[in-house]
Structure formats: C-alpha cells, structure tokens
VMD Tcl script that builds the backbone (N, CA, C; Angstrom):
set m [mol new atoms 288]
animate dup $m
set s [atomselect $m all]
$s set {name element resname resid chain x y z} {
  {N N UNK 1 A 194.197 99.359 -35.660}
  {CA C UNK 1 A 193.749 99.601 -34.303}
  {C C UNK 1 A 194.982 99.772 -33.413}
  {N N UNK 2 A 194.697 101.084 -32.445}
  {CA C UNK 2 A 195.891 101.035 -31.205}
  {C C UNK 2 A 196.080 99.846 -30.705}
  {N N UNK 3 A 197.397 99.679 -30.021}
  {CA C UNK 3 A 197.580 98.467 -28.632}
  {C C UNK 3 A 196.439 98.732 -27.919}
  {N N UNK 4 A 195.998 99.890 -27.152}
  {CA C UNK 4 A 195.520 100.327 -26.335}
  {C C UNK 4 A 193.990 100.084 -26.730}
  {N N UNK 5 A 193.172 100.367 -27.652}
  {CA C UNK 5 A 192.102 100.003 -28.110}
  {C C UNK 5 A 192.157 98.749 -28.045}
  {N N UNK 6 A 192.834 97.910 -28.522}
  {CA C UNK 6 A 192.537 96.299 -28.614}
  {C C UNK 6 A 192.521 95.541 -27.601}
  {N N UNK 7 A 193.656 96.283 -26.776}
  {CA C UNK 7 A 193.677 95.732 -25.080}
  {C C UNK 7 A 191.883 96.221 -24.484}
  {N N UNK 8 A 191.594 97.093 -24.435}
  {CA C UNK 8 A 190.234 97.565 -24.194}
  {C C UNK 8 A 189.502 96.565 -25.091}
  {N N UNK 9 A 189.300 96.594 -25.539}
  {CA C UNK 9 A 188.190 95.655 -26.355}
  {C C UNK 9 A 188.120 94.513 -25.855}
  {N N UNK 10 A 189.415 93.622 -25.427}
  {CA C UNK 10 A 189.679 92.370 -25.120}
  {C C UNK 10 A 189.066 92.762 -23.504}
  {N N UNK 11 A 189.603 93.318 -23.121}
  {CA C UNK 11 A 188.882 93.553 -21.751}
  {C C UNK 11 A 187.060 93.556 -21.590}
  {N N UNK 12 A 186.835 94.356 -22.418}
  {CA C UNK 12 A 185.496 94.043 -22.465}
  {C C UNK 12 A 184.715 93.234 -23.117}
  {N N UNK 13 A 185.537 92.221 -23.732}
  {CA C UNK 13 A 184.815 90.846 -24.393}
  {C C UNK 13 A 185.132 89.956 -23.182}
  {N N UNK 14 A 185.931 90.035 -22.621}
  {CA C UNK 14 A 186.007 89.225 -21.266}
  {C C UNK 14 A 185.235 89.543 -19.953}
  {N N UNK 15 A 185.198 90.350 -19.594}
  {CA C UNK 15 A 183.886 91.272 -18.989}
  {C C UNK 15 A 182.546 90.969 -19.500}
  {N N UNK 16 A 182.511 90.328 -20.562}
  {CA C UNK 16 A 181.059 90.332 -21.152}
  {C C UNK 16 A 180.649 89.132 -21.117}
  {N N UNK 17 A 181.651 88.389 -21.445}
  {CA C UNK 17 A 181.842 86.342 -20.851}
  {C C UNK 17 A 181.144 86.550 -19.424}
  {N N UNK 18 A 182.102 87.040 -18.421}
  {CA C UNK 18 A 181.677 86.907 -17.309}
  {C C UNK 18 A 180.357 87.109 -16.879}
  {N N UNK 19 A 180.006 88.053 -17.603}
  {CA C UNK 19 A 178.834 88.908 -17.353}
  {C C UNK 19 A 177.372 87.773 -17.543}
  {N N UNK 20 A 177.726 87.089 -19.143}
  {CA C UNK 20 A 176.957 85.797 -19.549}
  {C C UNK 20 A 176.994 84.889 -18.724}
  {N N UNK 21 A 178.374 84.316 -17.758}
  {CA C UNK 21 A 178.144 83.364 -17.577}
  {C C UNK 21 A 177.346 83.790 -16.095}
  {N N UNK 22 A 177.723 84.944 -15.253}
  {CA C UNK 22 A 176.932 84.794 -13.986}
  {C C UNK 22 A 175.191 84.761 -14.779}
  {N N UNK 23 A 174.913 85.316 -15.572}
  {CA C UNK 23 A 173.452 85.555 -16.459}
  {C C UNK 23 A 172.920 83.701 -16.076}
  {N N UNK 24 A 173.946 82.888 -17.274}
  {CA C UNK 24 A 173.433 81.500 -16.739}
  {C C UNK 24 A 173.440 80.942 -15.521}
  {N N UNK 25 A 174.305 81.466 -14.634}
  {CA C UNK 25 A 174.383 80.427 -12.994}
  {C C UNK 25 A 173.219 81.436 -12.665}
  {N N UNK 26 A 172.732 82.831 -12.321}
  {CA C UNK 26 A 171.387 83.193 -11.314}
  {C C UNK 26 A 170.427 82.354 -12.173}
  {N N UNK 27 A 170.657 82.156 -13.919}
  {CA C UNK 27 A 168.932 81.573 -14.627}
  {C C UNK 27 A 169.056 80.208 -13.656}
  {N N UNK 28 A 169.788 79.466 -13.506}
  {CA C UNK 28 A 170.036 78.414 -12.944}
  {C C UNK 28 A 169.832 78.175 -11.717}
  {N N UNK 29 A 170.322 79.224 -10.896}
  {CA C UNK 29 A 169.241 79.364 -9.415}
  {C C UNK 29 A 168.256 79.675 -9.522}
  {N N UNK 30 A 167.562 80.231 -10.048}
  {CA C UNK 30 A 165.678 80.977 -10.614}
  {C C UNK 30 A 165.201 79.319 -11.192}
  {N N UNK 31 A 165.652 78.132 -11.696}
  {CA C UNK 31 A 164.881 77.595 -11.876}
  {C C UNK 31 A 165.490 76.233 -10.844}
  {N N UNK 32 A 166.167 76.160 -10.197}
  {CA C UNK 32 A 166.336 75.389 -8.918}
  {C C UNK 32 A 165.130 76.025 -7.775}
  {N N UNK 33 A 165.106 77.262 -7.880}
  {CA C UNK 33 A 164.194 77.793 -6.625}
  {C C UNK 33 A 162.873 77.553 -6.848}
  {N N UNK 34 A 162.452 77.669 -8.179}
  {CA C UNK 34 A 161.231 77.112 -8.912}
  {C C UNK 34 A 160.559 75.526 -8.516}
  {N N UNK 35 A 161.562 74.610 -8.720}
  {CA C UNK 35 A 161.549 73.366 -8.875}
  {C C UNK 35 A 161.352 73.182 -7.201}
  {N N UNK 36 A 162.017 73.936 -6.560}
  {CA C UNK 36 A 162.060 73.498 -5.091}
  {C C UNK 36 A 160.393 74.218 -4.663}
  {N N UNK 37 A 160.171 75.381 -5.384}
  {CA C UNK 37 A 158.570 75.629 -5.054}
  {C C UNK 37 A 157.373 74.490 -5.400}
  {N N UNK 38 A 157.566 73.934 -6.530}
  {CA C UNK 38 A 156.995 72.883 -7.236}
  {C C UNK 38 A 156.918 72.372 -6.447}
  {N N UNK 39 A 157.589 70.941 -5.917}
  {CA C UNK 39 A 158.146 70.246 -5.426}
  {C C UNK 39 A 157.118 70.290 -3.527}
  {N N UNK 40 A 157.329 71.242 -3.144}
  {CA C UNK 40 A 156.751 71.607 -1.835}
  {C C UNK 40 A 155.171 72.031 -2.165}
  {N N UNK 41 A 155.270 72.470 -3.262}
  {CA C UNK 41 A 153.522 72.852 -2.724}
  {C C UNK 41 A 152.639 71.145 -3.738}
  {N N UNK 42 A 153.652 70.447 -4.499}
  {CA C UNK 42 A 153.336 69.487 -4.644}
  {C C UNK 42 A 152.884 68.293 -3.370}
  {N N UNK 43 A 154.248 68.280 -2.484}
  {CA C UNK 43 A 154.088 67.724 -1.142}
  {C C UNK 43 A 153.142 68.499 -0.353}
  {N N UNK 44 A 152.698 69.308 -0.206}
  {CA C UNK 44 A 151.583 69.507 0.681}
  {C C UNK 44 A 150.431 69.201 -0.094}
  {N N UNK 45 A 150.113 69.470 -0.772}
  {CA C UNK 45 A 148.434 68.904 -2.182}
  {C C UNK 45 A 148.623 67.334 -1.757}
  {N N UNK 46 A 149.795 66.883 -1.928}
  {CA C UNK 46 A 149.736 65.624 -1.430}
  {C C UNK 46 A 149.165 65.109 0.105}
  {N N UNK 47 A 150.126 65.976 0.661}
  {CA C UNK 47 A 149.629 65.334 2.108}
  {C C UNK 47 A 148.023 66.246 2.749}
  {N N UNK 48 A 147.788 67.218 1.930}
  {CA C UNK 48 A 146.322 67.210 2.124}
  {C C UNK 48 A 145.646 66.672 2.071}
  {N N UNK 49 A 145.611 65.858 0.202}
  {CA C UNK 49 A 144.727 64.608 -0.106}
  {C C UNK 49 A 144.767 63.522 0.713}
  {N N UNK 50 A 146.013 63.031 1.469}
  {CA C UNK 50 A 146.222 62.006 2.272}
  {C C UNK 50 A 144.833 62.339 4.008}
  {N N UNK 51 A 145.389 63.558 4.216}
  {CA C UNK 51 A 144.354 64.018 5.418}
  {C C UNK 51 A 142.936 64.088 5.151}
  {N N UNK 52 A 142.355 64.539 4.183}
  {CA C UNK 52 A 141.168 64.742 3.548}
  {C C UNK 52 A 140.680 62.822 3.622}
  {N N UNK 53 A 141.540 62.141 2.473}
  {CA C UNK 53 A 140.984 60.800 2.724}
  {C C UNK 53 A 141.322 59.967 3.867}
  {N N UNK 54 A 142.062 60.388 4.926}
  {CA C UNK 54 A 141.862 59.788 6.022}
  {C C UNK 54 A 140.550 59.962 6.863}
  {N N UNK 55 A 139.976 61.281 6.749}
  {CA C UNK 55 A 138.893 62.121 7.198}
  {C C UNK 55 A 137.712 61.087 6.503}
  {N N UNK 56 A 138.220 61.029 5.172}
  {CA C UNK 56 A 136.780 60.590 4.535}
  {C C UNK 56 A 136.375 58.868 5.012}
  {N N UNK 57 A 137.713 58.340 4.987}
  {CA C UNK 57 A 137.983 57.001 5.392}
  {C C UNK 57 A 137.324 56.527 7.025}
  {N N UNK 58 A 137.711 57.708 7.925}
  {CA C UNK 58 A 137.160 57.599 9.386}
  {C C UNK 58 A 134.986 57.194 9.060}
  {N N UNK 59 A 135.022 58.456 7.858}
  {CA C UNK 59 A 133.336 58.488 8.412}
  {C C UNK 59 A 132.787 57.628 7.619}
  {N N UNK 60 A 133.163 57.229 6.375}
  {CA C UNK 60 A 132.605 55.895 5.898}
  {C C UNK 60 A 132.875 54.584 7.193}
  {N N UNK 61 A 133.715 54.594 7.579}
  {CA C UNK 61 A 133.657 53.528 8.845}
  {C C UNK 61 A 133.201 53.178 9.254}
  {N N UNK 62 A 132.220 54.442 9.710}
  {CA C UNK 62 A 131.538 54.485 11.068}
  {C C UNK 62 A 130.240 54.376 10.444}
  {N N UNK 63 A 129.928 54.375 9.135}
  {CA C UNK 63 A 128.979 54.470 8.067}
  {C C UNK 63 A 127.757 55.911 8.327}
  {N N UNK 64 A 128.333 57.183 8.432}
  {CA C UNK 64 A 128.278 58.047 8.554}
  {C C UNK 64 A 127.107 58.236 6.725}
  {N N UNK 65 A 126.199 58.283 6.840}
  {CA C UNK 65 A 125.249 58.283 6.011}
  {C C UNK 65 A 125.422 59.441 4.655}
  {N N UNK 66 A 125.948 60.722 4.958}
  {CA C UNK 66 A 126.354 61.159 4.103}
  {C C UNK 66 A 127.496 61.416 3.467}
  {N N UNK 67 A 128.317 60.352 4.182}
  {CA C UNK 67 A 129.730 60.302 3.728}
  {C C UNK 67 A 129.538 58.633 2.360}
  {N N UNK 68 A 128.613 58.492 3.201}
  {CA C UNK 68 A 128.228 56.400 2.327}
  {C C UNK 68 A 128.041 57.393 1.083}
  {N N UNK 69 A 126.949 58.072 1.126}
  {CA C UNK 69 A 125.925 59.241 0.087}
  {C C UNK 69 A 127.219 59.581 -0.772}
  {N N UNK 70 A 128.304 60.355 -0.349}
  {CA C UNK 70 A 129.094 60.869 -0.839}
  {C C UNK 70 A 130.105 59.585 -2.037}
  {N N UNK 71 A 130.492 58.935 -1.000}
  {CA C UNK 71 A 131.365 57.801 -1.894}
  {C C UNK 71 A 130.392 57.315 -3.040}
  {N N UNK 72 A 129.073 56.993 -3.101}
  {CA C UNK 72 A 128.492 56.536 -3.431}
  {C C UNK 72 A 129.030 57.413 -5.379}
  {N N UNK 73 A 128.394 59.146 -4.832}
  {CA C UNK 73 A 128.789 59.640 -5.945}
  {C C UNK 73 A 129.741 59.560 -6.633}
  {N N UNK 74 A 131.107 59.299 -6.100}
  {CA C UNK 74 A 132.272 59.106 -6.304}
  {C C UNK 74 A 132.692 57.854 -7.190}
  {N N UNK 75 A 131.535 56.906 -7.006}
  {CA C UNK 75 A 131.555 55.522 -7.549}
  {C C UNK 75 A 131.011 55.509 -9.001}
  {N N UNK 76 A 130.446 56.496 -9.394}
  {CA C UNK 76 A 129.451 56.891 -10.380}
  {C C UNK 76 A 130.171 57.529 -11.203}
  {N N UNK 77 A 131.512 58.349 -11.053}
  {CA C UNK 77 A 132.099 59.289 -11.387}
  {C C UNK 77 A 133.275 59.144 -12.159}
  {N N UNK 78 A 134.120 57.724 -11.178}
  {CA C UNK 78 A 135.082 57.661 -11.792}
  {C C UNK 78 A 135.318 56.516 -13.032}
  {N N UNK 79 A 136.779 56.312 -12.764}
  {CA C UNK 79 A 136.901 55.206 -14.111}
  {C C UNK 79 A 136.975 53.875 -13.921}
  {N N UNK 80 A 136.570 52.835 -14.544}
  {CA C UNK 80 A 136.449 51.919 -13.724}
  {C C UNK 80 A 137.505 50.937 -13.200}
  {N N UNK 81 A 138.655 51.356 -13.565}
  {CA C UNK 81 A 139.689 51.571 -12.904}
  {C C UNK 81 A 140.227 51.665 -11.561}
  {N N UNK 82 A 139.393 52.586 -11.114}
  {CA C UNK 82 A 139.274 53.658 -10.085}
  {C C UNK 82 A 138.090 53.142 -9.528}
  {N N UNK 83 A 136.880 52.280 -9.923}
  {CA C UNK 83 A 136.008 52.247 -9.284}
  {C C UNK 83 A 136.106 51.212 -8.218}
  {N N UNK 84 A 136.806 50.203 -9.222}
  {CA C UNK 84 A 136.754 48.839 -8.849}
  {C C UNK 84 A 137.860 49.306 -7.614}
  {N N UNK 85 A 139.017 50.140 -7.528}
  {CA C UNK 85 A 139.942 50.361 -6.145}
  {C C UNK 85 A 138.912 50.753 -4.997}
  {N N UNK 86 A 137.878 51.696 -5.301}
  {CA C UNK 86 A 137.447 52.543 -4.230}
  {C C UNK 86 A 136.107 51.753 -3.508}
  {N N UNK 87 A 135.846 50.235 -4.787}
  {CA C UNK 87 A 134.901 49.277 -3.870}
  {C C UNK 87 A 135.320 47.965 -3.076}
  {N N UNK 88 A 136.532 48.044 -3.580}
  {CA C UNK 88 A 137.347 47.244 -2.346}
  {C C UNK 88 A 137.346 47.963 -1.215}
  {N N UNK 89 A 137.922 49.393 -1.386}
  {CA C UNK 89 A 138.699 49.907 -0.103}
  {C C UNK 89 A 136.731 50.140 0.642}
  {N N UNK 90 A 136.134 50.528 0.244}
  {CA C UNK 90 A 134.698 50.533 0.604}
  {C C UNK 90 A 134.497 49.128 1.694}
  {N N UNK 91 A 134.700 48.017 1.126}
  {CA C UNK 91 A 134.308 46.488 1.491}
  {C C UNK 91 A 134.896 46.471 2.303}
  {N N UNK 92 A 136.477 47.169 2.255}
  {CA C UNK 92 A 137.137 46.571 3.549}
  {C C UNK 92 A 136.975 47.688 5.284}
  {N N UNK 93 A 136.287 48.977 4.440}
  {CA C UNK 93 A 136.410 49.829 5.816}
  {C C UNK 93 A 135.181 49.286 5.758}
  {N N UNK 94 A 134.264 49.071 5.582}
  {CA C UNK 94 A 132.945 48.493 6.066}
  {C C UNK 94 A 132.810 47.251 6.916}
  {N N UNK 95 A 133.623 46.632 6.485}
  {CA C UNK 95 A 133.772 45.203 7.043}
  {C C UNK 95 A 135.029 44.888 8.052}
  {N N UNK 96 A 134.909 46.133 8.393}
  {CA C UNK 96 A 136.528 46.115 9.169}
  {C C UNK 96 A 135.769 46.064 10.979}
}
mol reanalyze $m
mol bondsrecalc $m
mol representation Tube
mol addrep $m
C-alpha cells in the first residue's frame, strides 16, 4: 500500500470513530429526552389521580349519594388490601 493510501484510510477510520461516537452521545440524548417524557406525563397521571380523588373525597363528605353508590362499587372491586385502606379513609371522611 502507498503512504498516501494508508494515510487516507487512517483518516477515515478516524472519521468513522467520530462518526460512532457522536451516533452514541445523540442515542443518548433520544433516550434522556424519552425518560424526561416518561417522567412528566407520569407526573401529571399522577397529579390528576390526586385531583380526581380530591373531587371524589369532597363528595363522599358531604355524602353525596352517588358518589357513597360509587365508592361503594369500588369496595367490591378491589383487593382487600385496598379495601380495608379505602374503608378507613371512608370512616374517616364520614365521620369527619
């Protein structure tokens, strides 16, 4: 092989490094930007559910008849796990 060919070659195996490594730093921003989408539409599902059961929490209070109706189903549904939390929190907005 020429000087000149091999110098070229080396040039473009180094060119091609580079080329890989920006390849891994954008994959690496594409899944930082991901994680940060996650992340946010996670926090809002969250703070929906939080608004939703504050909503639901107000009208059982007030013992809003088809909201009682509603929990009621809810009691039927879940695990009992879950049941036994949601007949405390029941006892205590009732008795509040």
């Amino acid at each position: 092989m020429t000087q000149t060919v091999h110098k070229k070659k080396l040039e473009l195996e180094k060119k091609l490094r580079k080329v890989a490594e920006r390849e891994k730093q954008l994959k690496n921003q594409l899944k930082a930007i991901d994680a940060r989408e996650r992340e946010a539409a996670r926090k809002q599902e969250t703070r929906a559910k939080i608004i939703l059961g504050g909503f639901l929490a107000s009208r059982i209070k007030r013992k809003d008849p088809q909201f009682l109706d509603l929990l009621e189903v809810a009691l039927n549904e879940v695990s009992d796990r879950d049941k036994n939390t949601l007949i405390n929190y029941r006892n205590l907005l009732l008795n509040s």
